[in-house]
Short mmCIF file of the C-alpha atoms (twelve columns), coordinates in Angstrom:
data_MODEL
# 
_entry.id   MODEL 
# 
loop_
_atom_site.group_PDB 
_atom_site.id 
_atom_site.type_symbol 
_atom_site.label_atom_id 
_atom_site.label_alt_id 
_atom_site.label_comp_id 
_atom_site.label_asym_id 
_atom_site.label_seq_id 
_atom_site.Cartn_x 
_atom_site.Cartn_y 
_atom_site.Cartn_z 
_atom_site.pdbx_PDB_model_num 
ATOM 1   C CA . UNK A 1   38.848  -18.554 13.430  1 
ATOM 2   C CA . UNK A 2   35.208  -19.616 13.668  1 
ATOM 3   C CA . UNK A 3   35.240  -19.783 17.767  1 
ATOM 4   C CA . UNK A 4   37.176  -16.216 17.820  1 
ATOM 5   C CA . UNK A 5   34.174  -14.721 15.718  1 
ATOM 6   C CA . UNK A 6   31.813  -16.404 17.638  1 
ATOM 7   C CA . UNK A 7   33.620  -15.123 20.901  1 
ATOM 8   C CA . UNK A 8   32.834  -11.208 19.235  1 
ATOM 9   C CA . UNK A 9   29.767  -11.934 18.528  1 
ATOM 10  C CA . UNK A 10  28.949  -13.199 22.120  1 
ATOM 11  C CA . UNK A 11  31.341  -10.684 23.533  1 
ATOM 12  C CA . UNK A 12  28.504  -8.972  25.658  1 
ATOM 13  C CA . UNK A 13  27.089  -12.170 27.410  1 
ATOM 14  C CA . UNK A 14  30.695  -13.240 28.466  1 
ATOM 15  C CA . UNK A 15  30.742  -9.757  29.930  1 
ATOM 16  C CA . UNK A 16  27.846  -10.410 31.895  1 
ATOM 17  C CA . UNK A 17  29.563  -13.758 33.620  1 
ATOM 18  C CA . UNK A 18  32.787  -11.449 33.883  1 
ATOM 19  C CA . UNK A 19  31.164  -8.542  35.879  1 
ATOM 20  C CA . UNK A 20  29.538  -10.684 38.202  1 
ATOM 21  C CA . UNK A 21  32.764  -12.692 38.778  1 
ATOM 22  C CA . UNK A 22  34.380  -9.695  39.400  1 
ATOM 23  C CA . UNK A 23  31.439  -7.961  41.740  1 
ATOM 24  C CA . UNK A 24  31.690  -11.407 43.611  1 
ATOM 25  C CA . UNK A 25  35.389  -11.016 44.418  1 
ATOM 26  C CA . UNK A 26  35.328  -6.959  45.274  1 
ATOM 27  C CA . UNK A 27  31.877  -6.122  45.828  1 
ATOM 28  C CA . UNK A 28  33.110  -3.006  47.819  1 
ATOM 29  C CA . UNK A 29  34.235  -1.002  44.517  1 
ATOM 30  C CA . UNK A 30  31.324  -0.870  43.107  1 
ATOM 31  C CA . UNK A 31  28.912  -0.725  46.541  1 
ATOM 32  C CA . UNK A 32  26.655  2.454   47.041  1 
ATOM 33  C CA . UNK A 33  29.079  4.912   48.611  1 
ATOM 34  C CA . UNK A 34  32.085  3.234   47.776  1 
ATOM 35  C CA . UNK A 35  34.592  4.244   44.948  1 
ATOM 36  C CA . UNK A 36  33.033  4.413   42.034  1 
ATOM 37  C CA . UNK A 37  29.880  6.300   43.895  1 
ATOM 38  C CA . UNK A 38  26.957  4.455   41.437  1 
ATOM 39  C CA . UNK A 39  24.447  6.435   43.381  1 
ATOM 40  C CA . UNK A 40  25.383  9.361   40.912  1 
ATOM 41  C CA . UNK A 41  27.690  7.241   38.222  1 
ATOM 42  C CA . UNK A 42  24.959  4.691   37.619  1 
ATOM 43  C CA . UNK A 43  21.409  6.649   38.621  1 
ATOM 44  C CA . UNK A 44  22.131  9.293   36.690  1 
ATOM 45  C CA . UNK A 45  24.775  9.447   34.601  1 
ATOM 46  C CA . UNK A 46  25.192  5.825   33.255  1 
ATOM 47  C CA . UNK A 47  21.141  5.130   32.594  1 
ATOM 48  C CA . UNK A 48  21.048  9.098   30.528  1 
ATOM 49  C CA . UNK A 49  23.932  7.793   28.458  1 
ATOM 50  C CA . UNK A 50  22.222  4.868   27.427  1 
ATOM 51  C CA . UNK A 51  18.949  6.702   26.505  1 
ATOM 52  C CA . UNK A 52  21.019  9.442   24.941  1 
ATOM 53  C CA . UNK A 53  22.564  6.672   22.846  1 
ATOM 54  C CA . UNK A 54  19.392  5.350   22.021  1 
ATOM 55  C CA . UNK A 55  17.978  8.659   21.340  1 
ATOM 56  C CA . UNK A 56  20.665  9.131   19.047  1 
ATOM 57  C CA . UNK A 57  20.331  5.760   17.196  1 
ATOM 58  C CA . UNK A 58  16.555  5.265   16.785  1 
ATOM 59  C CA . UNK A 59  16.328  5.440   13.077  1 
ATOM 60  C CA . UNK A 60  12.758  7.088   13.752  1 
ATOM 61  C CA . UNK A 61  12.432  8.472   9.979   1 
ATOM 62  C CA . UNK A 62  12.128  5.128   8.794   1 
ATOM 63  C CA . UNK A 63  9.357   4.204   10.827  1 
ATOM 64  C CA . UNK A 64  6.734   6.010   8.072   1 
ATOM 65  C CA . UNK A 65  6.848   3.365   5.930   1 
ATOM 66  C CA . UNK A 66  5.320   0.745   7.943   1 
ATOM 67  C CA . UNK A 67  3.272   2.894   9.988   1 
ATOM 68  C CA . UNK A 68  0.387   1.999   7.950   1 
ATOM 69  C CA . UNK A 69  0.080   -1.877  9.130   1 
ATOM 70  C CA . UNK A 70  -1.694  -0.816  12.198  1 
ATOM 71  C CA . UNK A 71  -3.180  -4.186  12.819  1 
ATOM 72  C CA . UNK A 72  0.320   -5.826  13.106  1 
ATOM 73  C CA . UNK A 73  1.656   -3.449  15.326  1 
ATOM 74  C CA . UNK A 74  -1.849  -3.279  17.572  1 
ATOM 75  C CA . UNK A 75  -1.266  -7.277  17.660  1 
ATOM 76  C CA . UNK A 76  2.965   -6.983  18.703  1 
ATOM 77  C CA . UNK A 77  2.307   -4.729  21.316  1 
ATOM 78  C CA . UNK A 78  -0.905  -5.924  23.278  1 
ATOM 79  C CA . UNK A 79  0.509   -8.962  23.367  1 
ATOM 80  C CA . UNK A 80  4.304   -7.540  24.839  1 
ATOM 81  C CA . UNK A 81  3.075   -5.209  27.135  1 
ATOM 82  C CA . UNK A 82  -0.946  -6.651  28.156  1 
ATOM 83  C CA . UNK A 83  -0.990  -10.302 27.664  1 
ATOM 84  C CA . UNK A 84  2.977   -11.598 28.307  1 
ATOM 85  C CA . UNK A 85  2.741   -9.372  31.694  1 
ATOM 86  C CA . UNK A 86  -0.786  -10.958 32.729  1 
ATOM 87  C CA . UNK A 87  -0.291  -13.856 31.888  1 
ATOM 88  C CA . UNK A 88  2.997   -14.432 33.519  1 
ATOM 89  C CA . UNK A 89  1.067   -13.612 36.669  1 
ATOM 90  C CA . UNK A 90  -1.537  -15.805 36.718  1 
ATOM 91  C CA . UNK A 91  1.792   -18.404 36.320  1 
ATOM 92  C CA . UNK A 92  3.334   -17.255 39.092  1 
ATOM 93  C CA . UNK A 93  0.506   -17.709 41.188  1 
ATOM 94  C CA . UNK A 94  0.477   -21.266 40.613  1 
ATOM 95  C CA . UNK A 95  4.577   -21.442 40.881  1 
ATOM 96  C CA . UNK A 96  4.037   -19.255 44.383  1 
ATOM 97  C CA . UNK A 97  3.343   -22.407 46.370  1 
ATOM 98  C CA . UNK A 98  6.608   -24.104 45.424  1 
ATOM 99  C CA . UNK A 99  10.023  -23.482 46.791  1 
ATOM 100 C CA . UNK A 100 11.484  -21.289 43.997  1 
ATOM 101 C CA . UNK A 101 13.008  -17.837 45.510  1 
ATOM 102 C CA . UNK A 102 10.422  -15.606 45.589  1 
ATOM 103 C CA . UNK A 103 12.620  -13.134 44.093  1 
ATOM 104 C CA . UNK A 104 13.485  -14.685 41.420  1 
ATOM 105 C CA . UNK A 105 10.197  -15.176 40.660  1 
ATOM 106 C CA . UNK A 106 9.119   -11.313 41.242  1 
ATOM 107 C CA . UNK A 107 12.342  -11.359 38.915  1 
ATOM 108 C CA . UNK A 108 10.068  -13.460 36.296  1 
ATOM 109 C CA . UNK A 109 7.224   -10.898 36.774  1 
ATOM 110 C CA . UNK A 110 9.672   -8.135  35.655  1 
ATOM 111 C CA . UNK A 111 10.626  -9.619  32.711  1 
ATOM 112 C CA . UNK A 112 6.859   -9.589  31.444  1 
ATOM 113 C CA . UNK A 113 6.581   -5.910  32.058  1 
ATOM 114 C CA . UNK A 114 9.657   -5.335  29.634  1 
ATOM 115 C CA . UNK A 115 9.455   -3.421  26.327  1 
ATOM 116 C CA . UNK A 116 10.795  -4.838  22.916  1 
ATOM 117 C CA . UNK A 117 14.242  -4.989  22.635  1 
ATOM 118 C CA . UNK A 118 15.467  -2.043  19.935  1 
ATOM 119 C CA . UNK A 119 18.244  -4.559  18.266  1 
ATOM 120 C CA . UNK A 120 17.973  -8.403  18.630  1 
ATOM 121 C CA . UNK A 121 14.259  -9.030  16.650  1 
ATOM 122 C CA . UNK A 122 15.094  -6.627  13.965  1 
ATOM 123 C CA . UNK A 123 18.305  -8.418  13.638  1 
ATOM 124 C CA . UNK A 124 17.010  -12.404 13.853  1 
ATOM 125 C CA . UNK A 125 13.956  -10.538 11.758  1 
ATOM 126 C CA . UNK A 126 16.333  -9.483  9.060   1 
ATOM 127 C CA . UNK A 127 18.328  -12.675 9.362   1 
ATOM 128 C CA . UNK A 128 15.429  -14.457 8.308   1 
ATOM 129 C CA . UNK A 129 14.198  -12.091 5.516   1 
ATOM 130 C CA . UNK A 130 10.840  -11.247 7.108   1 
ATOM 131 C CA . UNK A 131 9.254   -8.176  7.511   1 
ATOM 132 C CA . UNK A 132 12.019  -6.152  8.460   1 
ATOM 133 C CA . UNK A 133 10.305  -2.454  8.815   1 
ATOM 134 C CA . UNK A 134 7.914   -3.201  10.634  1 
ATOM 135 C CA . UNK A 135 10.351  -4.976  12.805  1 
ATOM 136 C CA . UNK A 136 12.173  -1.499  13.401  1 
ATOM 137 C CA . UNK A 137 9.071   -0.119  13.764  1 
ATOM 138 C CA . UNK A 138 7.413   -2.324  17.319  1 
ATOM 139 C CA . UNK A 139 11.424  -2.320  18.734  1 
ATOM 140 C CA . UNK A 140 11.146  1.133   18.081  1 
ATOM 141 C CA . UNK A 141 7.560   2.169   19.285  1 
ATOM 142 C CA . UNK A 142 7.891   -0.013  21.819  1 
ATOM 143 C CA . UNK A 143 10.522  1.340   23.842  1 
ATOM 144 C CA . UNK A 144 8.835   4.908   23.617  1 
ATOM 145 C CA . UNK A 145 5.733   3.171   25.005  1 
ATOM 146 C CA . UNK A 146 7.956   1.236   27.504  1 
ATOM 147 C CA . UNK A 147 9.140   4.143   29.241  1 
ATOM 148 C CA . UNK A 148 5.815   5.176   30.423  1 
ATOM 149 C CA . UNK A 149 4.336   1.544   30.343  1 
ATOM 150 C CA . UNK A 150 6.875   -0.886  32.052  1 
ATOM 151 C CA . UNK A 151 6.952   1.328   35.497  1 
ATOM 152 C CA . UNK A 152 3.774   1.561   35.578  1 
ATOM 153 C CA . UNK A 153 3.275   -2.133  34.824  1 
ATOM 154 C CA . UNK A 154 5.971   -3.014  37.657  1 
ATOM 155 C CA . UNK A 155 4.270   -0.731  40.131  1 
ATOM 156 C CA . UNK A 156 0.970   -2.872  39.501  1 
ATOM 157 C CA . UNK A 157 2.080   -6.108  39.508  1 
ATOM 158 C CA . UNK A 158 5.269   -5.549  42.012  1 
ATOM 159 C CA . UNK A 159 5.150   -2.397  44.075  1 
ATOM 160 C CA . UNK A 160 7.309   -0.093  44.781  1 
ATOM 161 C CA . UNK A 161 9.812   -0.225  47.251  1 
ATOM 162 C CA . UNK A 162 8.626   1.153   50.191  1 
ATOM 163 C CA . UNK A 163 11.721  3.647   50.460  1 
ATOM 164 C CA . UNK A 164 10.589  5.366   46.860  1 
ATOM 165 C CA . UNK A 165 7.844   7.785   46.611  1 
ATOM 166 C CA . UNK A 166 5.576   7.017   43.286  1 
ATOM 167 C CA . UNK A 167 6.285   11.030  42.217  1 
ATOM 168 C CA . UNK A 168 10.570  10.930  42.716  1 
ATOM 169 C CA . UNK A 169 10.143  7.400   40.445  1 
ATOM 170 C CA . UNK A 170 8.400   8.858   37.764  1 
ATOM 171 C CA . UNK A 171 10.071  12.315  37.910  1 
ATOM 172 C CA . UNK A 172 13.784  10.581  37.962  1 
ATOM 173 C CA . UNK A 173 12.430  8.565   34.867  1 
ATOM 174 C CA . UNK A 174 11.704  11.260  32.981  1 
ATOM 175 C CA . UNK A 175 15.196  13.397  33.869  1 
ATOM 176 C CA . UNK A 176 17.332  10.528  33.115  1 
ATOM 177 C CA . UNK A 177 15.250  8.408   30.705  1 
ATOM 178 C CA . UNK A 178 12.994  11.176  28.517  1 
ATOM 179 C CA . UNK A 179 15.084  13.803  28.445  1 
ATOM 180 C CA . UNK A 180 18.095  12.278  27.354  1 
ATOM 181 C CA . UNK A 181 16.070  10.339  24.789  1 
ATOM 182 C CA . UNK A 182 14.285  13.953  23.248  1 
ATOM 183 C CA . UNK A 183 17.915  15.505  23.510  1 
ATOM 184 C CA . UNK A 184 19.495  12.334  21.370  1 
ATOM 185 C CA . UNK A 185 16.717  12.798  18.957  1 
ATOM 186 C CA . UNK A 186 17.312  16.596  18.958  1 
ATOM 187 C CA . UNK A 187 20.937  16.243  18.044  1 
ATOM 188 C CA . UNK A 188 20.623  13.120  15.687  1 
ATOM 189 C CA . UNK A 189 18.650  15.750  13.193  1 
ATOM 190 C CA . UNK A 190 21.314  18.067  12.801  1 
ATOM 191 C CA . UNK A 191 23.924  14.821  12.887  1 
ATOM 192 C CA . UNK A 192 22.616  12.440  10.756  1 
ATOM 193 C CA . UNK A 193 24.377  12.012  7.641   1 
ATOM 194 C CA . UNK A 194 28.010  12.062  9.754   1 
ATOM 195 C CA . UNK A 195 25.665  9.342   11.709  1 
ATOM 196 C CA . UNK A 196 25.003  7.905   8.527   1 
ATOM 197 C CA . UNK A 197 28.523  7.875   7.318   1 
ATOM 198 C CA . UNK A 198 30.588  6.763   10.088  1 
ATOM 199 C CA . UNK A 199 27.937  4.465   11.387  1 
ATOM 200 C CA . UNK A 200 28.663  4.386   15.375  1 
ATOM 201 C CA . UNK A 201 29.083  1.411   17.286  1 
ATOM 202 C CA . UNK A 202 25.562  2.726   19.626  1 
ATOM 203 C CA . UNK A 203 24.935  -1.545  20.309  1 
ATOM 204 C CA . UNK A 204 28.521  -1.331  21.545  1 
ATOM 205 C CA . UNK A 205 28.441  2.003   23.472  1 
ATOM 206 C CA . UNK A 206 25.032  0.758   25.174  1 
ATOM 207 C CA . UNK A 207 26.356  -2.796  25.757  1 
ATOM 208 C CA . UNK A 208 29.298  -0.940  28.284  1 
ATOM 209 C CA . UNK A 209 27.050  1.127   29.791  1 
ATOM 210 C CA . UNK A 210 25.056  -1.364  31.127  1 
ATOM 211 C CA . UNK A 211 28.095  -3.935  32.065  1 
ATOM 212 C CA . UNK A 212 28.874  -1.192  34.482  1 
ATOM 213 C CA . UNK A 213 24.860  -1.262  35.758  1 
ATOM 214 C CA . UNK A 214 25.012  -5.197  35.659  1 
ATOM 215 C CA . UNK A 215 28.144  -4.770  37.859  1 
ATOM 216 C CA . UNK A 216 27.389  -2.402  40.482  1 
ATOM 217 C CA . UNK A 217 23.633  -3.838  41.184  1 
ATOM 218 C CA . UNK A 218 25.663  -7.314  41.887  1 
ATOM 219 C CA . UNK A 219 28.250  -5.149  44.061  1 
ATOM 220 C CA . UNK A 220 25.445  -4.209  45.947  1 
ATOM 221 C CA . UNK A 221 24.354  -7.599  46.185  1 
ATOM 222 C CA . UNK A 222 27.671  -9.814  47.371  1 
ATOM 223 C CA . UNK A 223 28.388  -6.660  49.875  1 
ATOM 224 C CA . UNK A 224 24.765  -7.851  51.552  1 
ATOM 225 C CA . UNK A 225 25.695  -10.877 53.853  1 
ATOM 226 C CA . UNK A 226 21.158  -11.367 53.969  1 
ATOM 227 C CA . UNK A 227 21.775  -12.824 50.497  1 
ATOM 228 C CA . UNK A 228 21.123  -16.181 49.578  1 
ATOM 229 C CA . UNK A 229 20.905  -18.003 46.056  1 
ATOM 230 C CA . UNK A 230 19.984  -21.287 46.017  1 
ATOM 231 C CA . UNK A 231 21.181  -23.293 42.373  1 
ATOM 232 C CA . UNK A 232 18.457  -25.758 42.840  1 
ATOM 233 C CA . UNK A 233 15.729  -22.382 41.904  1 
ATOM 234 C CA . UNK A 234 18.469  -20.757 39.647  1 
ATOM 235 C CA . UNK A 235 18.278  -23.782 37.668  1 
ATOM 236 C CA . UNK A 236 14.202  -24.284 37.251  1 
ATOM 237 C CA . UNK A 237 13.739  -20.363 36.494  1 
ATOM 238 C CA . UNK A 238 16.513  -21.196 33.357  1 
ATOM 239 C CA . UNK A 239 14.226  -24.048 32.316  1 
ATOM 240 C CA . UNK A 240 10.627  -21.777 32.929  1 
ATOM 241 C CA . UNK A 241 12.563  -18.621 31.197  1 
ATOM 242 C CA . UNK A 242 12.921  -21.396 27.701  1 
ATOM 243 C CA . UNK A 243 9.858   -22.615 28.392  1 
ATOM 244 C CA . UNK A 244 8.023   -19.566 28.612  1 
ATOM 245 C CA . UNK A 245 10.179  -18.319 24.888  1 
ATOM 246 C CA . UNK A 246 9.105   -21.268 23.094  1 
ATOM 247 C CA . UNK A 247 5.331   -21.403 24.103  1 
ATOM 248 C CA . UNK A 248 5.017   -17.598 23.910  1 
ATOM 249 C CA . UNK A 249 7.180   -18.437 19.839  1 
ATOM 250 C CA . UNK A 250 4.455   -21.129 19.092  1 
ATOM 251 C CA . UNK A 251 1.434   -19.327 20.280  1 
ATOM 252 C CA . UNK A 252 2.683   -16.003 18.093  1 
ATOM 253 C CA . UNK A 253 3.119   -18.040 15.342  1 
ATOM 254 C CA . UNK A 254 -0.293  -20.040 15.132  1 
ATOM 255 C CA . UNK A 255 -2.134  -16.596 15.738  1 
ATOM 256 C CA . UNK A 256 -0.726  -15.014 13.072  1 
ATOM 257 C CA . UNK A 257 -0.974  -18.118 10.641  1 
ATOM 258 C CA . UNK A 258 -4.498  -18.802 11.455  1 
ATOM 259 C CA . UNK A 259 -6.113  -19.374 8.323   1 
ATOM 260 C CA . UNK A 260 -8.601  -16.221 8.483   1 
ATOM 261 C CA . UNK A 261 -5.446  -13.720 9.454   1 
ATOM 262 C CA . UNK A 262 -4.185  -11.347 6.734   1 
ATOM 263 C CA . UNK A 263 -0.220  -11.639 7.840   1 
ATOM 264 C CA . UNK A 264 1.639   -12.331 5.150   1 
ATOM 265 C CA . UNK A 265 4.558   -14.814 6.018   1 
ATOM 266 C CA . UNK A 266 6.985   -12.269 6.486   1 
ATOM 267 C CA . UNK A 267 4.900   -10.530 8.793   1 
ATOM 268 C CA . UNK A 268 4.758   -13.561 10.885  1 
ATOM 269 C CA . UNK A 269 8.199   -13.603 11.114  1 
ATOM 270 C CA . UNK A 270 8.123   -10.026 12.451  1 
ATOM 271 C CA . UNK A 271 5.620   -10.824 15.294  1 
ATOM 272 C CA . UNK A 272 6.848   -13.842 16.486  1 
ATOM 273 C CA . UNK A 273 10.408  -12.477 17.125  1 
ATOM 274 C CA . UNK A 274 9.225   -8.985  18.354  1 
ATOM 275 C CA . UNK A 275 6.245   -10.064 20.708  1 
ATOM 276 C CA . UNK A 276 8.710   -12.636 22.864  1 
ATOM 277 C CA . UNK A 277 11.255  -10.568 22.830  1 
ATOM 278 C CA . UNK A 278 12.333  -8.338  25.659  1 
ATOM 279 C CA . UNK A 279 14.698  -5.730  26.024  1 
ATOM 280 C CA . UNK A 280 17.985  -5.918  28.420  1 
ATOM 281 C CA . UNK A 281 18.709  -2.319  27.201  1 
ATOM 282 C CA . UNK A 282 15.845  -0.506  28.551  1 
ATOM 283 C CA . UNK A 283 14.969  -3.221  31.339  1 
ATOM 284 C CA . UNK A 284 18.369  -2.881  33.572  1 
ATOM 285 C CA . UNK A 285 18.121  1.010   34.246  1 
ATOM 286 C CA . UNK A 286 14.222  0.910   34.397  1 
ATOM 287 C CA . UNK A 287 14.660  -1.364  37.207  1 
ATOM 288 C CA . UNK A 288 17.454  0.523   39.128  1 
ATOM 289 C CA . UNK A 289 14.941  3.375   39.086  1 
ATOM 290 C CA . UNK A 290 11.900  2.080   39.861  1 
ATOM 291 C CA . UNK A 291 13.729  -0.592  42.818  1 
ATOM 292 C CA . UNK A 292 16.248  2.073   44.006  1 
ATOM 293 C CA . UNK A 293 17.236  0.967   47.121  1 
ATOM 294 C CA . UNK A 294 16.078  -2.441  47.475  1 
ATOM 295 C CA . UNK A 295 18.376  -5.163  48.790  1 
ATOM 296 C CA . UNK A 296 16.963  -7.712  46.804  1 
ATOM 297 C CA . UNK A 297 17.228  -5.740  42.868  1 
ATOM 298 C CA . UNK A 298 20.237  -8.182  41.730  1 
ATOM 299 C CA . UNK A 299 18.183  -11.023 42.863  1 
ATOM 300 C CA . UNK A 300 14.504  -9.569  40.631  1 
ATOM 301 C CA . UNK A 301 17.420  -8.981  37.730  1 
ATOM 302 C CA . UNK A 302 18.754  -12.097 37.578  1 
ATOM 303 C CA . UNK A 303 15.837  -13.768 35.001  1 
ATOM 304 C CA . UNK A 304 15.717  -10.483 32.974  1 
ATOM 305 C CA . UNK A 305 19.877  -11.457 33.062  1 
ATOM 306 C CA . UNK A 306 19.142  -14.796 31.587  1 
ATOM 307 C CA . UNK A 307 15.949  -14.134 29.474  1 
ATOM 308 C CA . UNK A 308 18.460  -11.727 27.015  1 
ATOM 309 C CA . UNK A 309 21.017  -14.434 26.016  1 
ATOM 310 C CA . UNK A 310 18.245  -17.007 25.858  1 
ATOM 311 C CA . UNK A 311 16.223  -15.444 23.560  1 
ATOM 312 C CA . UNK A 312 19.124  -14.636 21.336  1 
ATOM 313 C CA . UNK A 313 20.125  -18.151 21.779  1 
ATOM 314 C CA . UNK A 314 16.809  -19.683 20.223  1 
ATOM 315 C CA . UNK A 315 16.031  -17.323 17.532  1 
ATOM 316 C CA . UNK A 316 19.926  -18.247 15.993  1 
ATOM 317 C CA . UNK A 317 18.902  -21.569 16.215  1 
ATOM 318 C CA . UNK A 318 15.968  -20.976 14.992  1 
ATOM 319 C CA . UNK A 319 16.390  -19.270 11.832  1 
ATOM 320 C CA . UNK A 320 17.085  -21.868 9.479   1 
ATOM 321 C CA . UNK A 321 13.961  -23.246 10.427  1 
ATOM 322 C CA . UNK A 322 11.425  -20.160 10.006  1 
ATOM 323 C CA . UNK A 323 13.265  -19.245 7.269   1 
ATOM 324 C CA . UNK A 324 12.314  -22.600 4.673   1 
ATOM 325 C CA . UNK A 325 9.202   -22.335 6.484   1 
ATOM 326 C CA . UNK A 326 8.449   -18.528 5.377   1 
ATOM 327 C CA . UNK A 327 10.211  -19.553 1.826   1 
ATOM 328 C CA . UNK A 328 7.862   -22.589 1.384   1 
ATOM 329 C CA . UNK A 329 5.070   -20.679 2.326   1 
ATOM 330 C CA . UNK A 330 5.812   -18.077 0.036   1 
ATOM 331 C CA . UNK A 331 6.020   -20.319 -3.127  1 
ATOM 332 C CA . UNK A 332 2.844   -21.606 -2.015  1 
ATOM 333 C CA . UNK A 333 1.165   -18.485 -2.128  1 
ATOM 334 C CA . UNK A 334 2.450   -17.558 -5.380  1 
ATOM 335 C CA . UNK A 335 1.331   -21.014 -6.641  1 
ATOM 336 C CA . UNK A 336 -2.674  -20.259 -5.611  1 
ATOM 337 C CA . UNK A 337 -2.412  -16.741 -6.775  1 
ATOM 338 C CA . UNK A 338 -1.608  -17.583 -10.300 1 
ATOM 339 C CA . UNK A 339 -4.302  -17.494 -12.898 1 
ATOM 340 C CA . UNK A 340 -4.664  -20.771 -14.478 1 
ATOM 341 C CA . UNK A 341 -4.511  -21.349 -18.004 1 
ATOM 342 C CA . UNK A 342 -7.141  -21.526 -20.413 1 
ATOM 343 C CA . UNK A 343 -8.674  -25.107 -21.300 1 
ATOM 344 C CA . UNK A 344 -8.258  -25.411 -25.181 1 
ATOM 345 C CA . UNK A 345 -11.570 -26.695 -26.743 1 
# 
């Protein structure tokens, strides 16, 4: 029973593997002009149902109440969308002078530009007991920012590809990312207490969406006999991507517990999942826009591919830890806060 639970639970990241297997073995379904014709299934209608979806579940009425702890959220996202992007690039320039696949590690680049995930640090966040509002609120606020942020963060730090003007990126972004995300909000108004009472499976709905994404971008890529992944660089990006989670964890962590910071330790809890985290979700179609047309967009989605399940992977292991850590420090806290007792004379 336990290992057919934890197969649901992991149902999505065994659909990854499953997709590519099956992209490997008849890349020409899923090709640009072939059957399933993902130049219009994919562009356009697959990445607006996701955004739709998302429009539909971001719980944006709750953000009010922790809209006030501005110093928290100015912390979460400078350090998602300015430092993990820069910073990643001044690594790369050291890692350019190996033999790593160069896409792969433009693939590394990408995954700095990413927004906050809208699910997995709430959920680890909540797991633990920390700060779970303004959890919702970053995942949230970040993928607004992200949709006018990450492209133009890729464009800096990658390019474009040559074949895309700047003007058709930005303009297909905002018919199949914006507007589907306004209409979802639009229609989750008039919808949401049936929303509220038969509760959706949106993680679920998204999660197909973008198997079908996943699956045509490899399609694309096995179909391309240029192609060539070498294990020995698949390997050391899977050991940079865990490197780079617990470093980015540990440095998030000592910030916020400095001793002059005013984070509570529930607050902590809340930066150090939603600053490291990045978001498959919004990443995946982002990137299929932005790289439309470039032989090599499997090969720059690969680490983004790997960084998801990784960073769900270490904050479930994890937990148990931050969580007597946040406890401890909590009964600490209370400890030096109480007024101590009068000295009988």
């Amino acid at each position: 029973m336990g290992l057919l639970e934890r197969l649901r639970k992991e149902w999505f990241i065994l659909g990854i593997v499953l997709v590519i297997a099956v992209a490997r073995l008849e890349p020409g379904v899923g090709v640009k002009g072939g059957p399933l014709k993902p130049e219009i299934t994919i562009t356009y209608i697959a990445v607006s149902a996701i955004f739709f979806n998302s429009g539909l579940s971001l719980k944006t009425e709750e953000l009010t109440s922790a809209l006030m702890h501005v110093k928290l959220h100015l912390f979460v996202q400078i350090f998602t969308l300015v430092f993990f992007p820069t910073a990643i690039w001044v690594f790369l320039q050291l890692l350019s002078i190996t033999p790593i696949n160069e896409w792969l590690l433009k693939g590394l680049q990408t995954v700095g530009c990413m927004p906050p995930p809208v699910s997995s640090a709430v959920i680890l966040t909540k797991a633990v007991g920390g700060n779970e509002a303004a959890a919702i609120f970053n995942s949230a606020f970040g993928s607004f920012l992200g949709i006018v942020i990450t492209p133009l963060l890729l464009l800096l730090f990658l390019g474009s590809s040559s074949s895309v003007p700047f003007t058709s990126i930005f303009s297909q972004l905002f018919m199949t990312v914006v507007v589907p995300l306004i209409i979802g909000q639009i229609v989750r108004r008039y919808i949401k207490d049936w929303l509220e009472r038969k509760k959706p499976p949106f993680g679920a709905i998204s999660s197909c969406v973008l198997l079908m994404i996943i699956y045509t971008t490899f399609c694309d890529t096995f179909a391309n006999p240029n192609i060539d992944l070498d294990k020995f660089s698949l390997i050391i990006i899977v050991f940079i991507i865990f490197s780079i989670q617990m470093s980015f964890m540990f440095l998030t962590f000592l910030f916020s517990t400095r001793n002059n910071s005013t984070f509570t330790p529930a607050d902590t809890v809340a930066i150090v999942f939603c600053s490291t985290h990045k978001s498959l979700t919004l990443g995946i179609p982002m990137l299929k826009i932005v790289f439309a047309g470039y032989e090599y967009l499997s090969l720059i989605s690969v680490p983004l591919l790997i960084y998801h399940p990784a960073q769900i992977l270490l904050g479930s292991l994890l937990v148990p830890t931050i969580k007597s850590w946040m406890v401890s420090r909590q009964k600490a806290q209370k400890l030096t806060r109480q007024p101590k007792a009068p000295v009988k004379v």
